[in-house]
Residue frames relative to the residue before (quaternion, step in Angstrom):
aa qw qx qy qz dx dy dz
X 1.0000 0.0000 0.0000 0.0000 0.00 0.00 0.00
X 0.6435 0.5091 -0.2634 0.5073 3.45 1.01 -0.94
X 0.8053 0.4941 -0.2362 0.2271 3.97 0.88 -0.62
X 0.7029 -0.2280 0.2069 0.6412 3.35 -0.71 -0.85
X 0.4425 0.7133 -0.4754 0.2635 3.94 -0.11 0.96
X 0.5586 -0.6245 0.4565 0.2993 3.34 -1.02 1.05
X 0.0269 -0.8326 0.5475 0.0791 3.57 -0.41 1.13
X 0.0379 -0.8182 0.5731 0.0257 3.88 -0.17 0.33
X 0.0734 0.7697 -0.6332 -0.0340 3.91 -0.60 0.90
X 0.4337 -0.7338 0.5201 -0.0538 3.10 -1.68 0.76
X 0.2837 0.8381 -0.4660 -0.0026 3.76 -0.77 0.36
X 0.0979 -0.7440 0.5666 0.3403 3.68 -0.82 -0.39
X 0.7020 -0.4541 0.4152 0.3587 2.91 -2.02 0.74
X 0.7187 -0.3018 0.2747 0.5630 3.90 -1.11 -1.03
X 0.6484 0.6565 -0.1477 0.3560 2.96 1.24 -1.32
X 0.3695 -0.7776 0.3045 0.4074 3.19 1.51 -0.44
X 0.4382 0.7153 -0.4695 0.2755 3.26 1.33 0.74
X 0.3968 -0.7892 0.3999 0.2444 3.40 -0.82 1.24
X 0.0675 -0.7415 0.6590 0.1062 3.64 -1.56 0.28
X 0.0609 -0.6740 0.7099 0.1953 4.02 -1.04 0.66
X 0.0882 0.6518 -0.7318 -0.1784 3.03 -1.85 -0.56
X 0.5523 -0.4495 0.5619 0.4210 3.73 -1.46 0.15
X 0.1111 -0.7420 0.6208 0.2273 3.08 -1.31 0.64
X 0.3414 -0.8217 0.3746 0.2609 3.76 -0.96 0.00
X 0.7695 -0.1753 -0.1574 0.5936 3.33 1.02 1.65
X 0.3358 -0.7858 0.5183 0.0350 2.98 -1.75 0.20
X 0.0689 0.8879 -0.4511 0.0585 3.71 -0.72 0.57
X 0.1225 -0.8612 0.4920 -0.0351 2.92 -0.15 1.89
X 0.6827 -0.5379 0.3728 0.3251 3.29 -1.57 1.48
X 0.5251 -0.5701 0.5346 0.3369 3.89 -1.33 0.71
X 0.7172 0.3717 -0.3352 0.4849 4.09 0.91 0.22
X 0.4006 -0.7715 0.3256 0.3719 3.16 1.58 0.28
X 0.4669 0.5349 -0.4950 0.5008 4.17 1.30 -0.06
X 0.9011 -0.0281 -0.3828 0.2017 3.39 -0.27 1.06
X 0.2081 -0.7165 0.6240 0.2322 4.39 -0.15 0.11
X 0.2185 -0.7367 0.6396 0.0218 3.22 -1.78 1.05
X 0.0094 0.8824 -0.4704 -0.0095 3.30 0.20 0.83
X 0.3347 -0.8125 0.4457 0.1709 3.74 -0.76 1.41
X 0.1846 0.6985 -0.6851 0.0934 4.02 -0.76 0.04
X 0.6368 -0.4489 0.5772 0.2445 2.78 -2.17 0.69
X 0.4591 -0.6273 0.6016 0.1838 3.52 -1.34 1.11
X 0.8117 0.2440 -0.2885 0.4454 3.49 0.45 -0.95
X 0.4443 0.6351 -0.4861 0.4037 3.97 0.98 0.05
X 0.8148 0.2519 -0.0327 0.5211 3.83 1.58 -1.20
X 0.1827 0.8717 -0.4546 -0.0008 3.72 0.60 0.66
X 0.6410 0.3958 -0.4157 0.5095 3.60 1.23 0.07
X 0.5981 0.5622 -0.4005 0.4072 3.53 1.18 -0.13
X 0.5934 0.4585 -0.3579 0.5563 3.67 1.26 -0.56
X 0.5592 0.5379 -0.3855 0.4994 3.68 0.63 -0.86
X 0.7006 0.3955 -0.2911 0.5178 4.15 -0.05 -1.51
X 0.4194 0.6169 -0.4806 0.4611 4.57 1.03 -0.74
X 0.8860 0.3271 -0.0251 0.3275 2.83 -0.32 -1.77
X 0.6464 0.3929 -0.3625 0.5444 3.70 0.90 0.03
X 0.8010 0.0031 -0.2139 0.5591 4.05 0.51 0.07
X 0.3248 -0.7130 0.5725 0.2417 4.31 1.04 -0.20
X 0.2765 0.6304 -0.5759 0.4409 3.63 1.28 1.28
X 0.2081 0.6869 -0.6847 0.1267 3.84 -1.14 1.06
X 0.0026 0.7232 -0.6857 -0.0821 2.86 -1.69 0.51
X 0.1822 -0.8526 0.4878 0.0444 3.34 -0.71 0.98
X 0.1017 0.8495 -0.5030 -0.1225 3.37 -0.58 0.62
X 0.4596 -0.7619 0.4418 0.1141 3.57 -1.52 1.05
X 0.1039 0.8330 -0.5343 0.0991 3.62 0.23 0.50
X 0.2027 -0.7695 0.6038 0.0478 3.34 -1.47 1.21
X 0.5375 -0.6867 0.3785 0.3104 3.47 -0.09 1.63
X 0.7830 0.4700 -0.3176 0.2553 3.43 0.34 -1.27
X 0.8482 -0.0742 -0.1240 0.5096 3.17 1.16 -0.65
X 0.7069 -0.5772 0.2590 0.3162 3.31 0.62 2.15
X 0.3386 0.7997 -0.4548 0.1976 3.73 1.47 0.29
X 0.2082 0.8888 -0.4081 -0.0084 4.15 0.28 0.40
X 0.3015 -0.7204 0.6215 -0.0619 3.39 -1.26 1.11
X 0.0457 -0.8131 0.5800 -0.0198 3.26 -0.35 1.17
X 0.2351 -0.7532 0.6143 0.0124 3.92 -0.65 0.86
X 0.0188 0.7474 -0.6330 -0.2011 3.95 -1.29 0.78
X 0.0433 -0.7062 0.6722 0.2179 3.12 -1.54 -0.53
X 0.1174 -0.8020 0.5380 0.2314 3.18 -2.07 -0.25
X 0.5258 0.6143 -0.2847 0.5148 2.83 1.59 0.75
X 0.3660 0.7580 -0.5234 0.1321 3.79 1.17 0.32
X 0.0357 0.7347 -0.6763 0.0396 3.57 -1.09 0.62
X 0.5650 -0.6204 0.5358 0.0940 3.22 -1.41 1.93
X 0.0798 0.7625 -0.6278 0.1346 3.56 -0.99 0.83
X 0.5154 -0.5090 0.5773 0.3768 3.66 -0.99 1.17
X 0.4912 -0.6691 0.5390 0.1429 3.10 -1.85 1.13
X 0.2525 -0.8608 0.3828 0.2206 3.49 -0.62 1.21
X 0.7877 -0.2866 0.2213 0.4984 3.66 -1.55 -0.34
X 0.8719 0.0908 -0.2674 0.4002 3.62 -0.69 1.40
X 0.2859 0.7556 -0.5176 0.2817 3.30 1.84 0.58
X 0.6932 0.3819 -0.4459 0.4180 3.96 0.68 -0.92
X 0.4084 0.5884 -0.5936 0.3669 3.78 1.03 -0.67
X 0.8079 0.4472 -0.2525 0.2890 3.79 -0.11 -1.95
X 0.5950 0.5521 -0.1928 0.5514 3.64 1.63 -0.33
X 0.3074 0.8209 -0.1754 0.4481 3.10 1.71 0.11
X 0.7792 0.4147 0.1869 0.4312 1.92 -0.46 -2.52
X 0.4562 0.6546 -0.2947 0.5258 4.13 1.01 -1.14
X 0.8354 0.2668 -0.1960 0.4387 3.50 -0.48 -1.66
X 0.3986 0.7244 -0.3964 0.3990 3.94 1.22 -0.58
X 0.8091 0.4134 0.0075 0.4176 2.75 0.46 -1.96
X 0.5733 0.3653 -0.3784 0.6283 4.18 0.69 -0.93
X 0.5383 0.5218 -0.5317 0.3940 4.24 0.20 -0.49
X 0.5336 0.6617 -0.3315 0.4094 3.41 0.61 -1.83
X 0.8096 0.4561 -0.1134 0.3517 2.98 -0.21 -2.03
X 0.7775 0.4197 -0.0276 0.4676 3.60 0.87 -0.92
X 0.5510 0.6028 -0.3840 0.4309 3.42 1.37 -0.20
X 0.7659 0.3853 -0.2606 0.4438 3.57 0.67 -1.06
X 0.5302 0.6353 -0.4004 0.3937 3.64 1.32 0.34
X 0.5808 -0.5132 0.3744 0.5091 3.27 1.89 -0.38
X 0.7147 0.3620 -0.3422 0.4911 3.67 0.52 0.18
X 0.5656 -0.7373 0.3588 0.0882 2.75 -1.46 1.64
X 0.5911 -0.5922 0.3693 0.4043 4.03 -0.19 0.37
X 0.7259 0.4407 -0.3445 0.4001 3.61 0.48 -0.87
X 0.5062 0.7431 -0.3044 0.3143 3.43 0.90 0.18
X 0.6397 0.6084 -0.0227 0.4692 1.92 1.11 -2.51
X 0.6403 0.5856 -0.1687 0.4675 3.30 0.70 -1.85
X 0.6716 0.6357 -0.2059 0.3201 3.75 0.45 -1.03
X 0.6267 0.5291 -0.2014 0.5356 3.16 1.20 -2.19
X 0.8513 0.3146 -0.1384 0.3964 3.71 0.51 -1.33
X 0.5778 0.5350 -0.5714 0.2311 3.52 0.93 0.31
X 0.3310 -0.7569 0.5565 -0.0885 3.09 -1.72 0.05
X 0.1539 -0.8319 0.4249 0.3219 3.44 -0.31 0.24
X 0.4997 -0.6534 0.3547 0.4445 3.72 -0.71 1.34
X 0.7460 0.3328 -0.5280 0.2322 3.70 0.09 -0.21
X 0.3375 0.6450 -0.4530 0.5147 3.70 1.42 0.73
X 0.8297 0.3643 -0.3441 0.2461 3.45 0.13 -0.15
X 0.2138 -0.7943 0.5686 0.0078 3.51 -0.74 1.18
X 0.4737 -0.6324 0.5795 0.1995 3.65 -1.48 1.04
X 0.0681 0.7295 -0.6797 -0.0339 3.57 -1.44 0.77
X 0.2123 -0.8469 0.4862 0.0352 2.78 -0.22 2.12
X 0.0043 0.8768 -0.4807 0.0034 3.76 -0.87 0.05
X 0.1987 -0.7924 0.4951 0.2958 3.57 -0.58 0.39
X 0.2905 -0.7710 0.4333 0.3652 3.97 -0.48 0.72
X 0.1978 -0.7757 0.5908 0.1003 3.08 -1.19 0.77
X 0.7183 0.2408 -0.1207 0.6415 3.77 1.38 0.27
X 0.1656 0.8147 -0.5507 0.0750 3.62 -0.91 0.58
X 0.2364 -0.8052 0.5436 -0.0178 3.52 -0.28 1.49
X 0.2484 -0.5498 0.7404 0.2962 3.55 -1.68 -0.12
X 0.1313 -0.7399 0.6569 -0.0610 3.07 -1.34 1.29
X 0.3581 0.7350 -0.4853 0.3097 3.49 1.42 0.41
X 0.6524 -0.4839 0.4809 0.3299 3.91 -1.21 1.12
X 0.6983 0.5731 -0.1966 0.3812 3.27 -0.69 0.90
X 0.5579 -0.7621 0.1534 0.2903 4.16 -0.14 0.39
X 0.4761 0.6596 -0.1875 0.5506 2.25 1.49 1.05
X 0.6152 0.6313 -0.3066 0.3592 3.20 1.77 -0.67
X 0.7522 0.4489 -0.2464 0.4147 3.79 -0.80 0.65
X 0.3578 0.7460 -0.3421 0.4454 3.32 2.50 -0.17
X 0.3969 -0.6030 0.6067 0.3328 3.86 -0.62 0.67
X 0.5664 -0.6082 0.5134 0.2138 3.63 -1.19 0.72
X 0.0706 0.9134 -0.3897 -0.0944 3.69 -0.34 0.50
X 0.6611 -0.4816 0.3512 0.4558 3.57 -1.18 0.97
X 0.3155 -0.6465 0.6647 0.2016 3.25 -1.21 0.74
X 0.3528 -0.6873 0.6072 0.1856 3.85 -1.13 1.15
Protein backbone atom coordinates (compact mmCIF):
# COMPACT_ATOMS: atom_id res chain seq x y z
CA UNK A 1 0.00 0.00 0.00
CA UNK A 2 2.77 2.28 0.94
CA UNK A 3 4.74 1.50 -2.58
CA UNK A 4 5.08 1.84 -6.08
CA UNK A 5 1.14 1.02 -6.60
CA UNK A 6 -1.65 2.43 -8.48
CA UNK A 7 -3.77 3.94 -5.76
CA UNK A 8 -7.26 5.22 -6.93
CA UNK A 9 -9.90 6.52 -4.14
CA UNK A 10 -13.46 6.99 -4.44
CA UNK A 11 -16.58 8.62 -2.85
CA UNK A 12 -20.14 9.90 -3.11
CA UNK A 13 -21.59 13.13 -2.34
CA UNK A 14 -25.02 12.79 0.03
CA UNK A 15 -26.84 12.33 -2.88
CA UNK A 16 -25.00 9.42 -3.75
CA UNK A 17 -23.25 10.91 -6.52
CA UNK A 18 -19.98 9.28 -7.14
CA UNK A 19 -16.40 10.92 -7.61
CA UNK A 20 -12.70 8.99 -8.08
CA UNK A 21 -9.45 10.51 -8.40
CA UNK A 22 -5.70 9.08 -8.35
CA UNK A 23 -4.31 9.53 -5.28
CA UNK A 24 -0.53 10.25 -4.78
CA UNK A 25 0.54 7.96 -1.88
CA UNK A 26 -0.16 6.51 1.19
CA UNK A 27 0.75 6.03 4.87
CA UNK A 28 -0.45 3.60 7.06
CA UNK A 29 -0.43 4.04 10.98
CA UNK A 30 2.38 1.50 12.74
CA UNK A 31 -1.01 -0.22 14.51
CA UNK A 32 -2.47 -0.53 11.30
CA UNK A 33 -6.16 1.27 12.80
CA UNK A 34 -5.64 4.03 10.60
CA UNK A 35 -4.17 4.91 6.55
CA UNK A 36 -3.42 8.47 5.37
CA UNK A 37 -3.81 8.86 2.01
CA UNK A 38 -2.25 12.09 0.09
CA UNK A 39 -3.85 13.75 -3.28
CA UNK A 40 -4.04 16.97 -4.85
CA UNK A 41 -7.13 19.10 -3.69
CA UNK A 42 -7.41 20.90 -6.85
CA UNK A 43 -6.85 17.64 -9.25
CA UNK A 44 -10.26 16.35 -6.94
CA UNK A 45 -12.81 19.05 -6.01
CA UNK A 46 -16.02 17.01 -6.01
CA UNK A 47 -14.17 14.28 -4.28
CA UNK A 48 -13.02 16.63 -1.35
CA UNK A 49 -16.46 18.30 -1.40
CA UNK A 50 -18.56 14.41 -1.43
CA UNK A 51 -15.24 13.66 1.87
CA UNK A 52 -16.40 16.17 3.75
CA UNK A 53 -20.19 15.91 3.48
CA UNK A 54 -20.51 12.00 4.60
CA UNK A 55 -16.26 10.90 5.26
CA UNK A 56 -17.35 7.72 3.00
CA UNK A 57 -13.95 6.43 1.02
CA UNK A 58 -12.84 3.70 -0.59
CA UNK A 59 -9.50 3.27 -1.72
CA UNK A 60 -8.13 0.93 -3.90
CA UNK A 61 -4.33 -0.31 -4.33
CA UNK A 62 -3.33 -2.07 -7.38
CA UNK A 63 0.13 -3.21 -8.63
CA UNK A 64 0.27 -2.91 -12.45
CA UNK A 65 2.66 -5.66 -12.83
CA UNK A 66 0.78 -8.22 -11.52
CA UNK A 67 -2.95 -6.77 -11.51
CA UNK A 68 -2.60 -7.68 -7.61
CA UNK A 69 -5.63 -5.36 -5.91
CA UNK A 70 -6.72 -4.49 -2.39
CA UNK A 71 -9.51 -2.47 -1.85
CA UNK A 72 -9.88 -0.69 1.80
CA UNK A 73 -13.34 1.24 3.28
CA UNK A 74 -14.04 3.77 5.62
CA UNK A 75 -16.51 6.19 7.22
CA UNK A 76 -14.65 8.37 8.92
CA UNK A 77 -12.35 10.23 6.26
CA UNK A 78 -11.39 13.74 7.26
CA UNK A 79 -9.25 16.26 4.99
CA UNK A 80 -6.29 17.82 6.76
CA UNK A 81 -3.59 20.43 5.46
CA UNK A 82 -0.56 18.43 4.42
CA UNK A 83 2.16 18.27 6.99
CA UNK A 84 6.11 18.75 7.23
CA UNK A 85 7.50 16.00 4.77
CA UNK A 86 4.12 15.21 3.15
CA UNK A 87 5.61 16.48 -0.48
CA UNK A 88 8.92 14.51 0.49
CA UNK A 89 6.37 11.12 0.94
CA UNK A 90 4.63 12.22 -2.50
CA UNK A 91 7.93 12.16 -3.80
CA UNK A 92 9.05 9.29 -2.93
CA UNK A 93 5.22 7.69 -4.40
CA UNK A 94 5.82 8.94 -8.05
CA UNK A 95 9.66 7.38 -7.66
CA UNK A 96 8.24 4.39 -6.86
CA UNK A 97 4.71 3.89 -9.32
CA UNK A 98 7.66 5.03 -12.19
CA UNK A 99 9.81 2.05 -10.83
CA UNK A 100 6.90 -0.09 -10.93
CA UNK A 101 5.75 1.02 -14.40
CA UNK A 102 8.91 1.51 -16.26
CA UNK A 103 9.68 -2.10 -17.12
CA UNK A 104 6.03 -2.47 -18.39
CA UNK A 105 7.04 -0.11 -21.19
CA UNK A 106 6.01 3.28 -20.06
CA UNK A 107 8.12 6.09 -20.04
CA UNK A 108 8.51 8.31 -16.67
CA UNK A 109 7.66 11.74 -17.93
CA UNK A 110 4.24 10.82 -18.20
CA UNK A 111 3.98 8.92 -15.46
CA UNK A 112 5.69 11.81 -13.56
CA UNK A 113 3.34 14.43 -15.27
CA UNK A 114 -0.22 12.71 -14.51
CA UNK A 115 0.91 12.88 -10.70
CA UNK A 116 2.63 16.08 -10.32
CA UNK A 117 1.43 18.67 -8.24
CA UNK A 118 2.30 21.46 -6.37
CA UNK A 119 3.36 20.48 -2.63
CA UNK A 120 1.39 23.30 -1.25
CA UNK A 121 -1.71 21.44 -3.04
CA UNK A 122 -1.45 18.48 -1.27
CA UNK A 123 -3.81 17.47 1.51
CA UNK A 124 -3.98 14.15 3.87
CA UNK A 125 -7.21 11.93 4.04
CA UNK A 126 -6.86 10.29 7.11
CA UNK A 127 -9.27 7.39 7.94
CA UNK A 128 -9.71 4.43 10.01
CA UNK A 129 -10.64 1.16 7.79
CA UNK A 130 -13.50 -0.41 8.71
CA UNK A 131 -13.76 -2.97 5.62
CA UNK A 132 -11.12 -4.41 3.33
CA UNK A 133 -11.79 -6.59 0.24
CA UNK A 134 -9.59 -8.33 -2.51
CA UNK A 135 -10.32 -6.85 -5.69
CA UNK A 136 -7.64 -8.82 -7.51
CA UNK A 137 -8.92 -10.29 -11.28
CA UNK A 138 -9.93 -13.54 -10.68
CA UNK A 139 -12.51 -15.73 -8.22
CA UNK A 140 -11.92 -14.33 -5.75
CA UNK A 141 -12.36 -10.71 -6.44
CA UNK A 142 -14.92 -8.80 -4.15
CA UNK A 143 -14.09 -11.59 -1.18
CA UNK A 144 -13.87 -9.51 2.19
CA UNK A 145 -10.18 -9.92 3.33
CA UNK A 146 -9.79 -12.16 6.30
CA UNK A 147 -7.96 -12.21 9.73
CA UNK A 148 -5.42 -14.67 9.53
CA UNK A 149 -5.78 -17.25 12.79
Amino acid sequence: MQGGVSISMSSCDADHNPSVCKALGCLVAPDFQSVTIFAAASHSPELMAALAQTGAIAVAFSEPSTHRTLQIKGKDARIAAAEAGDAARVEAYRTAFVRELQPLGFDALPIRTFLACDADDIVRIHFSPCAAFTQTPGPHAGQPLQAET
